[in-house]
N, C-alpha and C positions, 0 to 999 in steps of 0.2 A: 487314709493311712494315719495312726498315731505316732506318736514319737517313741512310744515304747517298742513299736513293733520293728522298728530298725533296728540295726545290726553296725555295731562302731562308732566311734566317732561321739562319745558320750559327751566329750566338755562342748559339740557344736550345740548339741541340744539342750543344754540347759544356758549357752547363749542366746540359741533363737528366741527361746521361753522370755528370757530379762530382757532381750529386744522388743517383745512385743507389749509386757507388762510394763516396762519402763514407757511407753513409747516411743519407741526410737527406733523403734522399723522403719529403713528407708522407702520409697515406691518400689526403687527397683537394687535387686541383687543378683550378684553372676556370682555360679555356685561353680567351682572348678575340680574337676573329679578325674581320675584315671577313667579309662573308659570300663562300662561296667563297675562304676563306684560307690554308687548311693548317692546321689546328688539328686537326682529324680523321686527316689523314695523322700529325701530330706525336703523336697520342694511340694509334695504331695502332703505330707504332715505339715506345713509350714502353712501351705492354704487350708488346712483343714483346720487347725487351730486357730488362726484368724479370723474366723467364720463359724466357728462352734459355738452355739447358744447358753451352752455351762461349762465352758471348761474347770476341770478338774488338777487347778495350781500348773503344773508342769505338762498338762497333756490336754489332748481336747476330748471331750466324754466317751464320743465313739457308741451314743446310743440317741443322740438329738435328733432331729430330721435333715436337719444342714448336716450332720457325720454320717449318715444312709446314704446321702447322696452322693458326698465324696467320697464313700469306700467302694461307691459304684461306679465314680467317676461321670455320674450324670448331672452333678448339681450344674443351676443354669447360667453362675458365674465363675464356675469354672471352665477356664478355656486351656487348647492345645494348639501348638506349632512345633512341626518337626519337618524336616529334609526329606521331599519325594519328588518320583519321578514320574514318567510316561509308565503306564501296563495296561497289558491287554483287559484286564477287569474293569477298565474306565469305557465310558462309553467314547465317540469320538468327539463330541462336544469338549469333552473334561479334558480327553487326552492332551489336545489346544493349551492348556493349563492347568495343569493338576494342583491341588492346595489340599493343607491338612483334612480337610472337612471330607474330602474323599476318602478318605482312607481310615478313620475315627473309629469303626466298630471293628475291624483288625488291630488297630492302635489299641481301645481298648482292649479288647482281649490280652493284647501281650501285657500291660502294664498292670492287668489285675493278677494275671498267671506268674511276672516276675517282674517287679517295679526297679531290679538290676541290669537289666537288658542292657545289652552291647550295642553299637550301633550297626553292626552288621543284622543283630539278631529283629533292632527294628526293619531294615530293608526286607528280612525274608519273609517278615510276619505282611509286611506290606505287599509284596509279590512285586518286588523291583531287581530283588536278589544283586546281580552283579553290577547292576547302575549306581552311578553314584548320586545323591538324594541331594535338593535344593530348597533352599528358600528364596520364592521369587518374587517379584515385587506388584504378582496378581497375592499371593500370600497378605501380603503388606497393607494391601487398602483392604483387606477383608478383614485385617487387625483393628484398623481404623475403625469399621462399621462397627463391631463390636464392642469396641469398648465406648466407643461415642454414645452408646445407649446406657440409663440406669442400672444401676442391680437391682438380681431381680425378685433377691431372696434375704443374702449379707450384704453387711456393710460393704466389703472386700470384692471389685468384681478381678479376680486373678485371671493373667495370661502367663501361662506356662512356654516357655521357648527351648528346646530341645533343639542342640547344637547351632546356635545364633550364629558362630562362624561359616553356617554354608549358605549365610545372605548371599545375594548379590549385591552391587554394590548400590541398586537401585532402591531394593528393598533395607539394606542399612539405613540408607538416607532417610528412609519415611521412619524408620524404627525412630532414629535419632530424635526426629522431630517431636514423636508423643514421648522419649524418654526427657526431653526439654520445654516439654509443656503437658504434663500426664491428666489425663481426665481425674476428677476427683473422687478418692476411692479406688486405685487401681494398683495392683504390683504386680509388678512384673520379675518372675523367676528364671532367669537365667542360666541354663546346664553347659558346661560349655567344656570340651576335651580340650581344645587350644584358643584359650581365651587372645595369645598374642596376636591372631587371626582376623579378631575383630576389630572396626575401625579405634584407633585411639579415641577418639570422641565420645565412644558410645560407653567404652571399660570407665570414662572419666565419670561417666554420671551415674554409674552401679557400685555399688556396697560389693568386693570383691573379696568373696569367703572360698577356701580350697581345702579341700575335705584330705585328711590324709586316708593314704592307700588301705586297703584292705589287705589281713593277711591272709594268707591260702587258708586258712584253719577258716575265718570268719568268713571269706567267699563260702565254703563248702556251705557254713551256716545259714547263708541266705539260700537255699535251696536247690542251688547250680551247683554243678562238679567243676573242680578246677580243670584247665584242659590239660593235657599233656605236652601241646605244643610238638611232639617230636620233630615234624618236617619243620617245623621253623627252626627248631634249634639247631639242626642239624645243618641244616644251611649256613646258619648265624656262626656256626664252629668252623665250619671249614672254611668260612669269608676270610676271620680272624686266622686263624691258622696258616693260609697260606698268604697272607698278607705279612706275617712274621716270619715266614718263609722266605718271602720276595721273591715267589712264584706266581708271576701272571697268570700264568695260563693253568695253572689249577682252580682259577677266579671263572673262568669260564662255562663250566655246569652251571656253578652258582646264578650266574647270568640270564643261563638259559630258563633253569627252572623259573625265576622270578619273575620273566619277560612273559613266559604263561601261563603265569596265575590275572585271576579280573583285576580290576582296578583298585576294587575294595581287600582285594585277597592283599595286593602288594601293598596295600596301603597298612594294612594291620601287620604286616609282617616290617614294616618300618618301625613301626611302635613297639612290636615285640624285640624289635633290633635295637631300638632307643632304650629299652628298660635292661635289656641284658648286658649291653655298654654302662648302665648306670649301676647295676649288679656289682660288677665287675670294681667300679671305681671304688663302691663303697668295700668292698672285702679286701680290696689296695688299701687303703686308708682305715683298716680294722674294726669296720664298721658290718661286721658280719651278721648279726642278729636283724638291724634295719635289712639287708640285703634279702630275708626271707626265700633263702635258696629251697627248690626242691630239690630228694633226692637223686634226679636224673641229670644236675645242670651243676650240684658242688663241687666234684673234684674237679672240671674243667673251666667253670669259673673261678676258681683256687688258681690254677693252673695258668690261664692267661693272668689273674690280679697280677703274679708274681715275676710274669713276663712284660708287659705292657707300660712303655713309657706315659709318664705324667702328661704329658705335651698331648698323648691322645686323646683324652676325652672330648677338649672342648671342638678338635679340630672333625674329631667322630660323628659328636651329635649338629655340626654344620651340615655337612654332608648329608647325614639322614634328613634333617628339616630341609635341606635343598632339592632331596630325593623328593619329600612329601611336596614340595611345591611343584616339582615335575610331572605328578602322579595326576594333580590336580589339572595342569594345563595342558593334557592329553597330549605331555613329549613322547615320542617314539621310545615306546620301555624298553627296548634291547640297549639303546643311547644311552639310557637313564641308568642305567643298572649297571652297565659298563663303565659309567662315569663313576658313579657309586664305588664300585669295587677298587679301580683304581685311586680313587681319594684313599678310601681305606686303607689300602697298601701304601700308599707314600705317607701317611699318618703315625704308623708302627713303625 
């Protein structure tokens, strides 16, 4: 992928550009993106210019043999790590321990069809669908084996890391180790939706770059439709709503519906619940053009800005991150969700 062929985010790429011309590309950087940001795209252009035999000033040629390979995503020092599970397409050897290398030609596919992908959108291309995706610490030493050899083509042998926070904590530690002693010639790129996630250690030794959001206009441009969101909005309104109320028990649907959706459904509808809350703040504080409101979500986020004490946000967005850490330790979601609704209401 080139640089030009992304979408936003112009003054990142003519930083990348003088980081690399300058020399002063670090080994390793954590790229931190709303989910579905372009961080991936930016990390694809980022190895491909690196490794381009002419680049062309600001971009890499995109007709060398090293740019064939990465628009195909076959060159043979570029690597992939991303978050999977157990599936029935594995055989039962693999199932034991599944690692990116299983899943690489569905990987690829999504990432040449939409280098925007969601993390939901990789689970389904992967056929893990409602599991939630890992990096394990068989992942970890298979990182190791690979980059402990030559490159085999560039200078540059890159390892892509696609959501580094669903390490465990086994496979952090091994990360850690080659981010504190890196083989030479290696960079490592970093995509990361909750970089707070990852060990302090590891954020300390990456170049932390964070992509600002896309607006609906430039999402539509990268090829995706924006989604409409309705069930989650609607959710999200009437959480608020009777929380301003100080109507418990109109918190109760809400509950329900949440406790049965998967784990990845409730996990995204935190995030959409974390961005609507952020919505909201900034159209309190007049900041309505950053707020990128659709028109199905304005007059009701007008509506709460105008209602909603100051004191709510930071106590909001605890809550949901406490939610997100519940989601992850498989607490009982009717718990979870009912704990949820209730902060919410004593927050307003």
């Amino acid at each position: 992928m080139r640089f030009s062929e992304i979408i936003g985010n112009e003054a990142l790429k003519e930083s990348l550009v003088k980081m690399v011309q300058g020399n002063r590309l670090g080994h390793a950087i954590l790229l931190t993106e709303e989910n579905g940001g372009g961080a991936f795209a930016f990390a694809l252009a980022l190895a491909q210019y690196v490794n381009c035999r002419d680049r062309q000033g600001d971009d890499s040629c995109g007709v060398c043999s090293s740019c064939h390979k990465y628009q195909k995503l076959i060159h043979p020092d570029l690597h992939f790590v991303f978050p999977v599970s157990s599936s029935n397409a594995l055989s039962e050897s693999e199932k034991k321990g599944p690692i990116s290398d299983y899943f690489l030609p569905a990987f690829r596919e999504l990432a040449l069809s939409n280098p925007y992908f969601t993390e939901q959108q990789l689970y389904d291309a992967i056929g893990i669908e409602n599991k939630s995706g890992l990096i394990s610490v068989q992942e970890a030493r298979r990182i190791f084996e690979k980059l402990s050899l030559r490159a085999a083509e560039g200078a540059w042998k890159t390892m892509i890391i696609f959501l580094p926070e669903k390490m465990n904590l086994d496979a952090a530690n091994k990360l850690l180790k080659l981010l504190e002693e890196p083989p030479q010639g290696t960079l490592f790129l970093l995509v990361s939706h909750n970089p707070e996630r990852l060990l302090p250690t590891i954020r300390s030794r990456c170049q932390p770059i964070r992509l600002l959001p896309l607006t609906r206009e430039q999402r539509r441009l990268t090829g995706g439709t924006v989604p409409d969101d309705a069930e989650f909005r609607e959710i999200a309104r009437s959480m608020l709503e009777a929380g301003l109320a100080k109507r418990i028990i109109d918190l109760f649907p809400q509950w329900e519906m949440l406790a049965d959706l998967g784990r990845e459904k409730q996990r995204e509808w935190c995030l959409y619940m974390e961005n609507y809350v952020r919505k909201i703040y900034l159209v309190a504080n007049g900041l309505h053009d950053l707020a990128d409101l659709s028109p199905q979500e304005e007059a009701t986020i007008r509506d709460f800005a105008a209602k909603v004490k100051p004191a709510f946000y930071e106590k909001a967005f605890a809550a949901l991150e406490g939610t997100l850490a519940a989601i992850g330790s498989n607490v009982n979601p009717k718990l979870t969700f009912c704990d949820l609704g209730n902060r919410l209401l004593l927050a307003l």
